[in-house]
C-alpha positions as CSV (number, residue, x, y, z in Angstrom):
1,X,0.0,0.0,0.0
2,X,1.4,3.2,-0.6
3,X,0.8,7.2,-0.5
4,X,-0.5,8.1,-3.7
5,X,0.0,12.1,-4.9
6,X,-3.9,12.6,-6.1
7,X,-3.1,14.5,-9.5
8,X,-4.3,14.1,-13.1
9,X,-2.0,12.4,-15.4
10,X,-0.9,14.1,-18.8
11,X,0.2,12.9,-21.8
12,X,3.5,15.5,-21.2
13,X,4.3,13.8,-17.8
14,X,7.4,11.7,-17.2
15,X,6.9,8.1,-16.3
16,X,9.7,7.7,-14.0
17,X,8.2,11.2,-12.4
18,X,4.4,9.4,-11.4
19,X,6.0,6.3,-10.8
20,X,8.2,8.2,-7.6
21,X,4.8,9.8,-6.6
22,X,3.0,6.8,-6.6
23,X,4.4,3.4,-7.6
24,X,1.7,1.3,-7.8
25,X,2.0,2.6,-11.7
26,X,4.6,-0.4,-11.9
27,X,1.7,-2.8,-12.2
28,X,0.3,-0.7,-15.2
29,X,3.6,-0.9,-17.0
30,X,4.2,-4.8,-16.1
31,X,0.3,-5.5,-17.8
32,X,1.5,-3.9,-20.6
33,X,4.6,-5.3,-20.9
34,X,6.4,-2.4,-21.2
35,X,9.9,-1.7,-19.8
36,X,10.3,-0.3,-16.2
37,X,13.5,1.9,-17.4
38,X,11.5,4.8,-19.2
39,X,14.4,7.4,-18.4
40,X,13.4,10.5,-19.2
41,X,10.5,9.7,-21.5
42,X,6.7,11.2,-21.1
43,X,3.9,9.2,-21.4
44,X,3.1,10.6,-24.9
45,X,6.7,9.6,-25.8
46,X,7.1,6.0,-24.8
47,X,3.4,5.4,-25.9
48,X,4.3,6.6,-29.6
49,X,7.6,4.3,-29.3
50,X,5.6,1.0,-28.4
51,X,2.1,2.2,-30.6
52,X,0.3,2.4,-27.3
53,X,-2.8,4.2,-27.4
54,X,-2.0,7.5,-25.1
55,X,-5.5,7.6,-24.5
56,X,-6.0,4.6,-23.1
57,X,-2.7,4.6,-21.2
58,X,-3.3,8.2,-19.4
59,X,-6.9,6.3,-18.2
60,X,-5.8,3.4,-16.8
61,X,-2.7,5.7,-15.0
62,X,-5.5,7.9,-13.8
63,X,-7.6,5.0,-12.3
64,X,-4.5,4.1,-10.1
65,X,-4.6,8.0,-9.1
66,X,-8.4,7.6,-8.1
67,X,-9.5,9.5,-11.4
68,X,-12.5,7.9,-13.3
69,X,-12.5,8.4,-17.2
70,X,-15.2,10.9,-18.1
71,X,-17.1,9.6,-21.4
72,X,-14.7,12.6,-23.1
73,X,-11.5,10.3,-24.2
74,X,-10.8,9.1,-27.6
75,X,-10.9,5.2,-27.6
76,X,-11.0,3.2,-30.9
77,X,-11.5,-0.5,-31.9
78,X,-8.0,-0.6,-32.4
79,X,-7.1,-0.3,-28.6
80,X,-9.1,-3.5,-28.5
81,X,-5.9,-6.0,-28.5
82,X,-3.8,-3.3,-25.5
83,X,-6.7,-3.8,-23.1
84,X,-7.0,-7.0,-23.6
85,X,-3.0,-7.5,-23.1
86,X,-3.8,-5.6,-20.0
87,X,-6.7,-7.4,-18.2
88,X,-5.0,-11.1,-19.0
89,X,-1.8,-10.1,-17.6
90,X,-4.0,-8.6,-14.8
91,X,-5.6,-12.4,-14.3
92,X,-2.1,-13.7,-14.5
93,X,-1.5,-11.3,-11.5
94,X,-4.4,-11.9,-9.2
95,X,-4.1,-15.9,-9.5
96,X,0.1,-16.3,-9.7
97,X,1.1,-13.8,-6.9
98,X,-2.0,-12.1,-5.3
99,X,-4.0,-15.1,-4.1
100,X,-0.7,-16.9,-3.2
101,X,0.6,-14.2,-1.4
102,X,-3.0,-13.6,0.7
103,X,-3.1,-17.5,1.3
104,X,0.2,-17.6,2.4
105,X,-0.7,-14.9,4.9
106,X,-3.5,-17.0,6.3
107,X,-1.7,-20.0,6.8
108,X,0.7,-17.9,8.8
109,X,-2.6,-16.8,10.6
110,X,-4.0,-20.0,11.7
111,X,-0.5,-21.2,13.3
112,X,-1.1,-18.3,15.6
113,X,-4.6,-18.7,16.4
114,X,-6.9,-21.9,15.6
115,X,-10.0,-20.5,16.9
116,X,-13.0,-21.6,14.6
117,X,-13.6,-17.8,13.7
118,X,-9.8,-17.9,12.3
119,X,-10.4,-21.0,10.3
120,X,-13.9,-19.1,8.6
121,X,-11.3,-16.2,7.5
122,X,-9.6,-18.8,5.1
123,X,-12.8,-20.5,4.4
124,X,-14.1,-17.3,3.2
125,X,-11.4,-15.9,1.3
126,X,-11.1,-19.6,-1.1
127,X,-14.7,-19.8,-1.5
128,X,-14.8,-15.9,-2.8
129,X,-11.5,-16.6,-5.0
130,X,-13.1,-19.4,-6.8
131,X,-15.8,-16.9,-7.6
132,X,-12.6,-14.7,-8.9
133,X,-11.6,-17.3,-10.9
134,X,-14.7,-18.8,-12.5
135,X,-15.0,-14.7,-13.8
136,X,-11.5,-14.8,-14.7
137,X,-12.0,-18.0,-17.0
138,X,-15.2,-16.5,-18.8
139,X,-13.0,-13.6,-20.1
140,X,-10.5,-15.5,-21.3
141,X,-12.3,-18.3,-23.0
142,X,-15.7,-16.7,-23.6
143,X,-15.8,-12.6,-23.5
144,X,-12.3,-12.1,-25.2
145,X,-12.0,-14.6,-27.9
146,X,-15.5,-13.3,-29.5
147,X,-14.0,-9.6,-28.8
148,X,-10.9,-10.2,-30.9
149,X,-12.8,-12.3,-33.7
150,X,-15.0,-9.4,-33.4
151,X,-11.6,-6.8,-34.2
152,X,-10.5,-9.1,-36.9
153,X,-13.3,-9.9,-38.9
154,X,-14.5,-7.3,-41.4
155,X,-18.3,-8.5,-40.4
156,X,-19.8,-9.7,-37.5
157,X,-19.3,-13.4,-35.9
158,X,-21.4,-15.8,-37.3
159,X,-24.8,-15.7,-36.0
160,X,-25.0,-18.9,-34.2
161,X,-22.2,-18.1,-31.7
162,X,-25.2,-16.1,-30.2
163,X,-23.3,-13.2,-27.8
164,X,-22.5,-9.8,-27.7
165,X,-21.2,-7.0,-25.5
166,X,-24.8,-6.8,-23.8
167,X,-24.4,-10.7,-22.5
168,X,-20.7,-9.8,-21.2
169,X,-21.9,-6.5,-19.4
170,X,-24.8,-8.7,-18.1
171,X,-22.7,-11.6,-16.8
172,X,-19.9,-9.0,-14.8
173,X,-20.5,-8.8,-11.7
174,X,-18.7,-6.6,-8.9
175,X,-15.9,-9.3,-7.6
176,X,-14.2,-7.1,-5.4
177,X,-17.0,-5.8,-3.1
178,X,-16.6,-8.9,-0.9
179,X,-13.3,-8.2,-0.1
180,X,-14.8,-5.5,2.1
181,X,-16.3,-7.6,4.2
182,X,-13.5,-9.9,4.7
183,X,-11.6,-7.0,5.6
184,X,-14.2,-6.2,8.3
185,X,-14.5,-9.6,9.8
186,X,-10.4,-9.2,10.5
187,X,-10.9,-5.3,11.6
188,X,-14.1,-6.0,13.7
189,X,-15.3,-9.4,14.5
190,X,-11.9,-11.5,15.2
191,X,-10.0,-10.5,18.3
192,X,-6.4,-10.7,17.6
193,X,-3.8,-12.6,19.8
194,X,-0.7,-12.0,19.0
195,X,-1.1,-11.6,15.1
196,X,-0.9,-8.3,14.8
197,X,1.9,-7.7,12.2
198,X,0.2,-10.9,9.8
199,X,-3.2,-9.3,10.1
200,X,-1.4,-6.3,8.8
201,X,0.2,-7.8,5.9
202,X,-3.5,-9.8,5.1
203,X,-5.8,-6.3,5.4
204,X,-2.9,-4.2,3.4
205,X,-2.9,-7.1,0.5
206,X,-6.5,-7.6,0.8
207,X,-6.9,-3.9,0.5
208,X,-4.1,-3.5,-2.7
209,X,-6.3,-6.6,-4.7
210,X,-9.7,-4.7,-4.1
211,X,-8.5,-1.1,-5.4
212,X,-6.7,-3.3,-8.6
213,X,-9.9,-5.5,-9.0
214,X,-12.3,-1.8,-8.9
215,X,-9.7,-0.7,-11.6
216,X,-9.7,-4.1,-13.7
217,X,-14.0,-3.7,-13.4
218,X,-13.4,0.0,-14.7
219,X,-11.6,-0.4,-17.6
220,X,-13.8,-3.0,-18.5
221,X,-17.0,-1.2,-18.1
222,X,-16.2,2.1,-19.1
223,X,-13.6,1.5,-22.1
224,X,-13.5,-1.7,-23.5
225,X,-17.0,-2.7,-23.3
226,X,-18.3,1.1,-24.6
227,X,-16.0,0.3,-28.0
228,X,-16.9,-3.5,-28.7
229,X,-20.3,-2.2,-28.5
230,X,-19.7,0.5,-31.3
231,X,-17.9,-2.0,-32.9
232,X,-20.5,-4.3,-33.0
233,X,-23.1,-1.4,-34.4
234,X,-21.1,-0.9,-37.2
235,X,-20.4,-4.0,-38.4
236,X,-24.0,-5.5,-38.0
């Protein structure tokens, strides 16, 4: 967890510069595989360099700085494949470090307390990331596939594969709002015996996954779905 600086990222900005100020940015540039080492380069720059859409790179920056894109920014069908890069590395992230990392934690939990309520906390947290993960796997083998046969195809999928953007804004649901109560149960409800610096670490990385899973839900609602959805107009 660390102190963000709450200002609006600009195309002229220098990467290295927002990345001091708040380096949670690292995770943008690792989802879209892009080189940590940006020197002296601004956003605009580097973006040009690896035919990044600046558009859709300054909005996904100013998610991590709590700013919401305003229905004003210039997306295109051709950001399609970047935010898709993004949101797949992001799954890679949540499953291969983030859930290990949390799990670990609560293993380290129970061999400090073995109360039943202690034993619920881990109960809870790997019956919601199996919810996580069932999501996860409908993006990758349902939601994205049609989205980039969708960005490829001069006309629209055949008719019998039967989805659109609607069915895919229909099935998402909110993922991280029960992280919030899981937070609570450890913060409220659970009195701690000698655990404090491991319930730290859980609530701090419990807290990290919810603010990246409300920015993976953003993106998706308010920039990727809003274009396959013109896309799909103007092909039909």
């Amino acid at each position: 967890m660390y102190r963000t600086e709450k200002y609006y990222i600009k195309a002229e900005m220098k990467i290295s510069d927002l990345i001091f100020d708040n380096p949670s940015l690292l995770l943008l540039l690792e989802n879209l595989e892009l080189d940590f080492t940006t020197g002296e380069r601004t956003i605009e720059q580097v973006c040009h360099e690896k035919k990044i859409s600046t558009a859709v790179f300054i909005s996904i920056a100013n998610l991590f700085n709590g700013f919401y894109p305003t229905g004003e920014e210039q997306f295109s069908s051709a950001d399609i494949p970047t935010i898709i890069k993004y949101l797949k590395n992001a799954h890679n992230y949540y499953e291969n470090e983030k859930y290990p990392e949390i799990r670990n934690c609560i293993e380290e939990l129970y061999k400090k307390n073995s109360s039943p309520e202690i034993q619920l906390v881990g109960k809870f947290f790997d019956e919601y990331f199996k919810e996580v993960k069932e999501h996860l796997a409908y993006e990758d083998k349902v939601a994205f596939p049609y989205f980039y046969k969708l960005y490829n195809s001069a006309s629209t999928p055949q008719e019998n594969e039967k989805y659109s953007s609607n069915e895919y804004h229909d099935h998402h649901s909110d993922i991280e709002s029960k992280l919030t109560d899981l937070k609570e149960l450890l913060l409220k409800h659970i009195t701690v015996k000698d655990d404090r610096i491991i319930r730290r670490k859980i609530i701090i990385s419990l807290s990290d996954l919810e603010h990246d899973l409300n920015i993976h839900s953003t993106i998706e609602e308010t920039i990727l779905i809003p274009i396959v959805s013109q896309l799909e107009k103007k092909i039909v």
